[in-house]
DSSP file (Angstrom, degrees, kcal/mol; ACC not computed):
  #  RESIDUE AA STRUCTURE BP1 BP2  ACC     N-H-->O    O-->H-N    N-H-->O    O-->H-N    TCO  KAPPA ALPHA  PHI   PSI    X-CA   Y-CA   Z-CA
    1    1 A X              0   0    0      0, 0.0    61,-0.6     0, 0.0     3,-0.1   0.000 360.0 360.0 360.0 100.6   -0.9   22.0    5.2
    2    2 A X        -     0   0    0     59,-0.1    59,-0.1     1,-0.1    58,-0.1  -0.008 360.0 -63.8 -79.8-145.6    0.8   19.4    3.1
    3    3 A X        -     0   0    0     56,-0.3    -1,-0.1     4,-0.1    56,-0.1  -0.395  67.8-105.5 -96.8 145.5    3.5   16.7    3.6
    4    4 A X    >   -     0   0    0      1,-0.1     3,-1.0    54,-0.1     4,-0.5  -0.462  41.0 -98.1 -66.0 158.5    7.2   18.8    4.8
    5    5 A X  T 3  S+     0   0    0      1,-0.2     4,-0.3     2,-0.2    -1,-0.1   0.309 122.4  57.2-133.0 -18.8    9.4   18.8    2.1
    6    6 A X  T 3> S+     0   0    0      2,-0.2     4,-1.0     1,-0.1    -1,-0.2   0.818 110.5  47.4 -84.0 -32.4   11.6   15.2    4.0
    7    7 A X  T <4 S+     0   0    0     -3,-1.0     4,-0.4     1,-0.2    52,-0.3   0.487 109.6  47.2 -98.4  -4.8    8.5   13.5    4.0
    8    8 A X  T  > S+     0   0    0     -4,-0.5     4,-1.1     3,-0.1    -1,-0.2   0.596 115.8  49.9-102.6 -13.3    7.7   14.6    0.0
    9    9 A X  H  > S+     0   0    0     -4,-0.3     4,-0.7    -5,-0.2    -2,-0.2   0.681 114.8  42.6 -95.7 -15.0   11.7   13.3   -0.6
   10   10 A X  H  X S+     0   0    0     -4,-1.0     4,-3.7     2,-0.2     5,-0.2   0.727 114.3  51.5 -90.6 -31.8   11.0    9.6    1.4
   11   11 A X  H  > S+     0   0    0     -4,-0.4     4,-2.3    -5,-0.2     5,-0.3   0.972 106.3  52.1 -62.3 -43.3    7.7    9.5   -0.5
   12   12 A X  H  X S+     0   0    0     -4,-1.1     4,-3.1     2,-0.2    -2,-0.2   0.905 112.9  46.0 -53.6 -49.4    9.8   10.1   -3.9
   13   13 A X  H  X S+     0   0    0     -4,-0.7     4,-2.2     2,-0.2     5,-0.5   0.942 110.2  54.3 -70.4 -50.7   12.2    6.9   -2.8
   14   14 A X  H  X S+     0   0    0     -4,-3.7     4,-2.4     1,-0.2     5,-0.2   0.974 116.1  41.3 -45.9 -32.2    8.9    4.8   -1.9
   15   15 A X  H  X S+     0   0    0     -4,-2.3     4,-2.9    -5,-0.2    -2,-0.2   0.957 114.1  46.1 -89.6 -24.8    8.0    5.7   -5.3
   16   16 A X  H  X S+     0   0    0     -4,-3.1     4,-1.8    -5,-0.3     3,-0.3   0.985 112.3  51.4 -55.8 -43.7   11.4    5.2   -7.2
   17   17 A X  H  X S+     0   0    0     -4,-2.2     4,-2.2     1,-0.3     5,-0.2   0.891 114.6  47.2 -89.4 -33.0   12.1    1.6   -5.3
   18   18 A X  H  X S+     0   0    0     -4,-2.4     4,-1.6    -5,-0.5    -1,-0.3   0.889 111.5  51.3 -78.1 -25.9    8.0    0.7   -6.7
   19   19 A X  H  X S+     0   0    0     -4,-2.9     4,-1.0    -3,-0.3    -2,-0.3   0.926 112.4  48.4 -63.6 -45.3    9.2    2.1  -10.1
   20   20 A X  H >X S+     0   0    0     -4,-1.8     4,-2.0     2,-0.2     3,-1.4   0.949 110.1  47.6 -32.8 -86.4   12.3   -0.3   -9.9
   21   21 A X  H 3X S+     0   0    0     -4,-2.2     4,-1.4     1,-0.3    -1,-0.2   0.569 106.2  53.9 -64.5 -30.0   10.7   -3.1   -9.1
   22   22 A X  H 3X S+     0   0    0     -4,-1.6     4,-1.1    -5,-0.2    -1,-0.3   0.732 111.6  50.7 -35.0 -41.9    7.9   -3.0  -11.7
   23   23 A X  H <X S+     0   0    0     -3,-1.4     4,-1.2    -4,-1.0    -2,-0.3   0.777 111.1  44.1-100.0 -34.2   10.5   -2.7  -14.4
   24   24 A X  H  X S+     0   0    0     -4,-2.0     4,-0.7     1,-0.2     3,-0.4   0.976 115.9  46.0 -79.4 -23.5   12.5   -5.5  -13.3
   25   25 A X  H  X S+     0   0    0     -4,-1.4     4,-3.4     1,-0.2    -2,-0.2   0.805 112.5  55.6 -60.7 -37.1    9.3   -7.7  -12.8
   26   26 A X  H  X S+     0   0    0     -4,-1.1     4,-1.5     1,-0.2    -1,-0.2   0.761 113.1  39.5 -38.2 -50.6    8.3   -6.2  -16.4
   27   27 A X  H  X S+     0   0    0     -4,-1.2     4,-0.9    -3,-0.4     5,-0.4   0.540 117.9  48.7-101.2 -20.4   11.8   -7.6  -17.8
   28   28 A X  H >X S+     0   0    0     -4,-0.7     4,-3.5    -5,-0.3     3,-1.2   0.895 114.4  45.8 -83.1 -59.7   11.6  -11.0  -15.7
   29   29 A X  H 3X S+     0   0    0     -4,-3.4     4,-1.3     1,-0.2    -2,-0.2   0.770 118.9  45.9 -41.0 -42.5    8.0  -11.3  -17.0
   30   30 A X  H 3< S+     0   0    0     -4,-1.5    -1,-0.2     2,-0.1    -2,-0.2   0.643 116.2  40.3 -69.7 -24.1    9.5  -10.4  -20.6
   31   31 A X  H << S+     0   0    0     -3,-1.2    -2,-0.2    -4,-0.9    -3,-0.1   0.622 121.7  43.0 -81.6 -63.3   12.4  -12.6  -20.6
   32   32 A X  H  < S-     0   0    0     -4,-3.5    -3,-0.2    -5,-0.4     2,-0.2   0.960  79.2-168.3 -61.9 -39.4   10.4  -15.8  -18.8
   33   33 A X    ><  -     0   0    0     -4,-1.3     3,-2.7    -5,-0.4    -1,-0.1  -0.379  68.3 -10.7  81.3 178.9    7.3  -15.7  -20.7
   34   34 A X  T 3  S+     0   0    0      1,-0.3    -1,-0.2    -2,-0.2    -5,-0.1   0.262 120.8  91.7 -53.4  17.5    4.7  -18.1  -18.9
   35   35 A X  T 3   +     0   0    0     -6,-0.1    -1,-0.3     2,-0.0    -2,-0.1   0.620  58.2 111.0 -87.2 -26.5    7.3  -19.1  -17.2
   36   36 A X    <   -     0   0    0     -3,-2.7     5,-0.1    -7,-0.1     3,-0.0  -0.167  67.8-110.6 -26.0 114.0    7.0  -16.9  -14.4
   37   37 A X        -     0   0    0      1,-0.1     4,-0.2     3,-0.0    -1,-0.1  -0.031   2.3-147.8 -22.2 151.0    6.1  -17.7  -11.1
   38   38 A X  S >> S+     0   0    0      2,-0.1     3,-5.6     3,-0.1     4,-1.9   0.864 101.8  57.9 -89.5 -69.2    3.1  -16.8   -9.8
   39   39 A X  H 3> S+     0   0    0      1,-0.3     4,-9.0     2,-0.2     5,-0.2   0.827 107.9  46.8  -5.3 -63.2    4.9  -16.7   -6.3
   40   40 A X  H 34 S+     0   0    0      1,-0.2     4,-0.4     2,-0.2    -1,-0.3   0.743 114.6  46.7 -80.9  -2.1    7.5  -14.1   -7.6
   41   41 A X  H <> S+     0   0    0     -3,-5.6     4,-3.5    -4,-0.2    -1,-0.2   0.725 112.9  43.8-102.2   1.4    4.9  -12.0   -9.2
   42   42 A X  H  X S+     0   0    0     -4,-1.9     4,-1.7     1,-0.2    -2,-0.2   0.980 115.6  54.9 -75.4 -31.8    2.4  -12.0   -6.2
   43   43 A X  H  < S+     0   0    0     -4,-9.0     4,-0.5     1,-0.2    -1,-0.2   0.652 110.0  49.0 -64.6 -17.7    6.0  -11.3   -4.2
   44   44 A X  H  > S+     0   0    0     -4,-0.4     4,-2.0    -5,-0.2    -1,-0.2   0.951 109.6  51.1 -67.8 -71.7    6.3   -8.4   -6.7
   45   45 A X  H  X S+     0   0    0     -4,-3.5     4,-3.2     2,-0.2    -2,-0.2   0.771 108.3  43.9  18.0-103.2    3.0   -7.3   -6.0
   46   46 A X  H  X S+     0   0    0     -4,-1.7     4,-1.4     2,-0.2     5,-0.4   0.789 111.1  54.9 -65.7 -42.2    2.9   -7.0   -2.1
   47   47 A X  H >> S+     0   0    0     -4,-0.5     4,-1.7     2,-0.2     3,-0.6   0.845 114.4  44.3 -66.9 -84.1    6.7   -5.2   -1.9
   48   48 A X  H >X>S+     0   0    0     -4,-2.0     3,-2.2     1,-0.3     4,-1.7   0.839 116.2  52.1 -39.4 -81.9    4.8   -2.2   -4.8
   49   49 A X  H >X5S+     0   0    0     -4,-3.2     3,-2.9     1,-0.2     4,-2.4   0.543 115.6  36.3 -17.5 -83.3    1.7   -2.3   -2.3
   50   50 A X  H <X5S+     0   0    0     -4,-1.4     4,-1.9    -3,-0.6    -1,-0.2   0.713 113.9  52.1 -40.6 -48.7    3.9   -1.6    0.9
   51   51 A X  H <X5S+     0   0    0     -3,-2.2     4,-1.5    -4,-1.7    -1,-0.4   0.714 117.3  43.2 -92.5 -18.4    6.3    0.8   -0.7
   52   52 A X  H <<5S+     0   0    0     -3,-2.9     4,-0.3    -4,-1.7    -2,-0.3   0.655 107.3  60.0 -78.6 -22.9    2.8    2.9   -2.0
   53   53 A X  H >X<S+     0   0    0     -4,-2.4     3,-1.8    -5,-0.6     4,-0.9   0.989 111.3  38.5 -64.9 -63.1    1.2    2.4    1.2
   54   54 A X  H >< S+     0   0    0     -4,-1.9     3,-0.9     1,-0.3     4,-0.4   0.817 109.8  59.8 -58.8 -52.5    4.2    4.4    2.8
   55   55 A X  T 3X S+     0   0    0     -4,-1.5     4,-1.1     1,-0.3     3,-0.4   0.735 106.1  50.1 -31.3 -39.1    4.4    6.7    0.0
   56   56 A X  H <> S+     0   0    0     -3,-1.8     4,-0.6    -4,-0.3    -2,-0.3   0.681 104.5  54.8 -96.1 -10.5    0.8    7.8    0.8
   57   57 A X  H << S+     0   0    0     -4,-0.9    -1,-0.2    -3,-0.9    -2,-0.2   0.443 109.8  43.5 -51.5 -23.8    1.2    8.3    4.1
   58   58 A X  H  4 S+     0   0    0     -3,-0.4    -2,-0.2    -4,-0.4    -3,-0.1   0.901 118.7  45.7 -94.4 -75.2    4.2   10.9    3.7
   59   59 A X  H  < S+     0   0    0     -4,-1.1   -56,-0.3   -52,-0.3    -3,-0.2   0.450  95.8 112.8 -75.2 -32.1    2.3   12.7    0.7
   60   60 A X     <  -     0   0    0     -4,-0.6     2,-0.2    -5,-0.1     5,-0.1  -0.133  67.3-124.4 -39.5 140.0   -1.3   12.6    3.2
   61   61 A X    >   -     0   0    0      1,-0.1     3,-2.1     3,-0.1     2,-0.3  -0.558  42.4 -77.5 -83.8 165.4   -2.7   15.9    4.4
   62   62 A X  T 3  S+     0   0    0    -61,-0.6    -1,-0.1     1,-0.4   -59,-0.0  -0.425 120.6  23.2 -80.7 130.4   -3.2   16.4    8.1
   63   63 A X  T 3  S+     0   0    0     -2,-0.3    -1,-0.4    -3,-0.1    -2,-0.1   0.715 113.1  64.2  88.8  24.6   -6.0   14.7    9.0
   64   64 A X  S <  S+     0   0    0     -3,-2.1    -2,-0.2    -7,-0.1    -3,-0.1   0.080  81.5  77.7-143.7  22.9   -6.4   12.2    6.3
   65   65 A X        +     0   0    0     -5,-0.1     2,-0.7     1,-0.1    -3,-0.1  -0.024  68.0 104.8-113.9  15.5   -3.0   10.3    7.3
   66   66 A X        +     0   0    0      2,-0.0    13,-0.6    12,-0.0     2,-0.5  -0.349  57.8 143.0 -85.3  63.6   -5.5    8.7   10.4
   67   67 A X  E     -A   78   0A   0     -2,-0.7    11,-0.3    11,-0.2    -3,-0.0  -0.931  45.5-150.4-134.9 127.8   -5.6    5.3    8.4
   68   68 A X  E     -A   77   0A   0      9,-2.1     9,-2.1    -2,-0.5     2,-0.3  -0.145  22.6-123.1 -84.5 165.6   -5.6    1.6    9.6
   69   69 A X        -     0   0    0      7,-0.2     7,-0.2     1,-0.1     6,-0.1  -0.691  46.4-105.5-113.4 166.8   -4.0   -1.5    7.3
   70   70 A X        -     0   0    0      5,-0.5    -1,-0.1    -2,-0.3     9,-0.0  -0.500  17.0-125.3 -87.7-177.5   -7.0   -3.9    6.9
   71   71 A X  S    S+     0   0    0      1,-0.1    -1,-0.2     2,-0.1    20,-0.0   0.686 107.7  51.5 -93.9 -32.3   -6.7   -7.0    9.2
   72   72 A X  S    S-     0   0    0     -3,-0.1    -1,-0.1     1,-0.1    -2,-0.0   0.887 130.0  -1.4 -57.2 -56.2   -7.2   -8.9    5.8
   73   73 A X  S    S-     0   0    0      2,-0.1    -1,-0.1    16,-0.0    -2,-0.1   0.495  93.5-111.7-138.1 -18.8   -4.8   -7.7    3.0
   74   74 A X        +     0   0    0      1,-0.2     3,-0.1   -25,-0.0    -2,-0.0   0.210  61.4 157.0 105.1 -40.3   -2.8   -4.9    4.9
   75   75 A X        -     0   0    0     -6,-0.1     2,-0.6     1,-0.1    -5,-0.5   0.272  51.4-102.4 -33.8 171.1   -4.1   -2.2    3.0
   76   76 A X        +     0   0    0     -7,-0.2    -7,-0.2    -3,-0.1     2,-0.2  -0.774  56.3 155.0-106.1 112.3   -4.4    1.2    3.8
   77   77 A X  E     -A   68   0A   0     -9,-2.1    -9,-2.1    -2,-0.6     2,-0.3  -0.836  50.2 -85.8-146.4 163.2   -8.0    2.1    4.9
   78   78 A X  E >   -A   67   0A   0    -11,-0.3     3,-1.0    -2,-0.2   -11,-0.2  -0.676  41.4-130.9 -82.6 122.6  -10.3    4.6    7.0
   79   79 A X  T 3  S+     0   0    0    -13,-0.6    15,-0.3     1,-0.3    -1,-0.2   0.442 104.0  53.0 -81.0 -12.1  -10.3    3.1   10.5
   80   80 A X  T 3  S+     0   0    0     13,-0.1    -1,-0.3     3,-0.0    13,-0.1   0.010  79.7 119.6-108.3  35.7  -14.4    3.4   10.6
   81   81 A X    <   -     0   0    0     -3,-1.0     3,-0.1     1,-0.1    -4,-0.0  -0.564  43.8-167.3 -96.6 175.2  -15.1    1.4    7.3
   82   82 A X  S    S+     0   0    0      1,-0.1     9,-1.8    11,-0.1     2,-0.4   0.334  81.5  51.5-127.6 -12.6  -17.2   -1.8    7.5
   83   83 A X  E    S-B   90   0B   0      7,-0.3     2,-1.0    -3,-0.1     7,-0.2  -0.782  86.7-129.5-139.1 101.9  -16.3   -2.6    4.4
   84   84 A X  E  >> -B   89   0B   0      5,-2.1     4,-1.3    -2,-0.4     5,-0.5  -0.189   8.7-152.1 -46.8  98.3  -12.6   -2.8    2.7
   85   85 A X  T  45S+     0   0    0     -2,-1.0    -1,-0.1     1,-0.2    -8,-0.0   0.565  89.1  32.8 -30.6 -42.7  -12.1   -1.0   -0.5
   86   86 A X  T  45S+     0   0    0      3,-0.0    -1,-0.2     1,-0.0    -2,-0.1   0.979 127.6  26.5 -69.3 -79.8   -9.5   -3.3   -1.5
   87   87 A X  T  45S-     0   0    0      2,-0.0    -2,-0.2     0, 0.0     3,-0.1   0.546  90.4-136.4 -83.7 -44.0   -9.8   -6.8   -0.5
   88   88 A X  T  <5 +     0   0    0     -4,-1.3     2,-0.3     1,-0.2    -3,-0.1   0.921  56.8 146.8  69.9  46.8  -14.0   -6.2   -0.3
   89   89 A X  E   < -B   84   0B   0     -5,-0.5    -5,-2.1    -6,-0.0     2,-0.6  -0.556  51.6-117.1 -89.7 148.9  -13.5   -8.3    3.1
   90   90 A X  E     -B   83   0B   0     -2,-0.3    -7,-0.3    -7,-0.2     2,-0.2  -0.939  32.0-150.2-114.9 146.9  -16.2   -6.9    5.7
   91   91 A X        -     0   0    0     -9,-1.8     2,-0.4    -2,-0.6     3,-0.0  -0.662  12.1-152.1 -96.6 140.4  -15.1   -5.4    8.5
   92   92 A X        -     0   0    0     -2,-0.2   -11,-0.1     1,-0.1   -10,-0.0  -0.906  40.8 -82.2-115.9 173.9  -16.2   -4.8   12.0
   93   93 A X        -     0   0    0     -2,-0.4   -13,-0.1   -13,-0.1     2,-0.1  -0.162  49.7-118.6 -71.9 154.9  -15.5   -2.3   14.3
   94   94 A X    >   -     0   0    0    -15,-0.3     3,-1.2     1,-0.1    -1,-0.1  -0.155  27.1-105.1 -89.3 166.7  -12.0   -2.5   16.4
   95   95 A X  T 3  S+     0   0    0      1,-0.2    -1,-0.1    -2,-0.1    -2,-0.1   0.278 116.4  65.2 -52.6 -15.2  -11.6   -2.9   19.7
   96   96 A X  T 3  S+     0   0    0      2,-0.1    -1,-0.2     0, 0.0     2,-0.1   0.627  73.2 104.4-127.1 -16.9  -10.6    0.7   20.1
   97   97 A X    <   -     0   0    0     -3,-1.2     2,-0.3     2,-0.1   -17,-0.0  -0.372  64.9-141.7 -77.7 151.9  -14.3    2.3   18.9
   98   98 A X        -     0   0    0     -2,-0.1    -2,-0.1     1,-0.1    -1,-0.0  -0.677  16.5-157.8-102.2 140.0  -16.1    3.7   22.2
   99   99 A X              0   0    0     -2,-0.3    -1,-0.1     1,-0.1    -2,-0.1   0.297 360.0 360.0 -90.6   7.2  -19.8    3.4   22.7
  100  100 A X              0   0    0      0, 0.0    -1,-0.1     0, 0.0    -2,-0.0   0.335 360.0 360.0 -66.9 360.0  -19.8    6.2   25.2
């Protein structure tokens, strides 16, 4: 079963607002030169991250939308991994896995 047809039109807006914001960072970045901030492009960044994280979450099939933000970088990750995909932080297991 995929994502309902609201949740493929909120993913579409996650992705316009990351499209948006790439192109204006594109046109600050073009305009400034090596004058750019570093600030405003990591700030660029983390807003595209955020707004793709959500996007993949609407757009997930059932059963693969069970997914944790690391503790580390906030990415979007498999709640049993040991190891982050992203960030390449290692993980241990949460508070919430049972040893029963």
């Amino acid at each position: 079963m995929g994502a309902s047809d609201s949740d493929q039109a909120a993913a579409r807006r996650h992705l316009e607002v990351v499209q948006a914001g790439l192109r204006q960072l594109d046109a600050t970045a073009s305009t400034g030169g090596a004058g750019v901030a570093s600030g405003v492009v990591h700030g660029a960044i983390k807003a595209a991250m955020v707004e793709l994280d959500g996007a993949v979450i609407l757009l997930s099939v059932a059963g693969d939308s069970a997914r944790i933000g690391c503790r580390f970088c906030g990415r979007l990750i498999m709640p049993a991994a040991t190891l982050c995909g992203y960030c390449w932080r290692v993980l241990s297991p949460g508070p919430t896995t049972s040893s029963s």
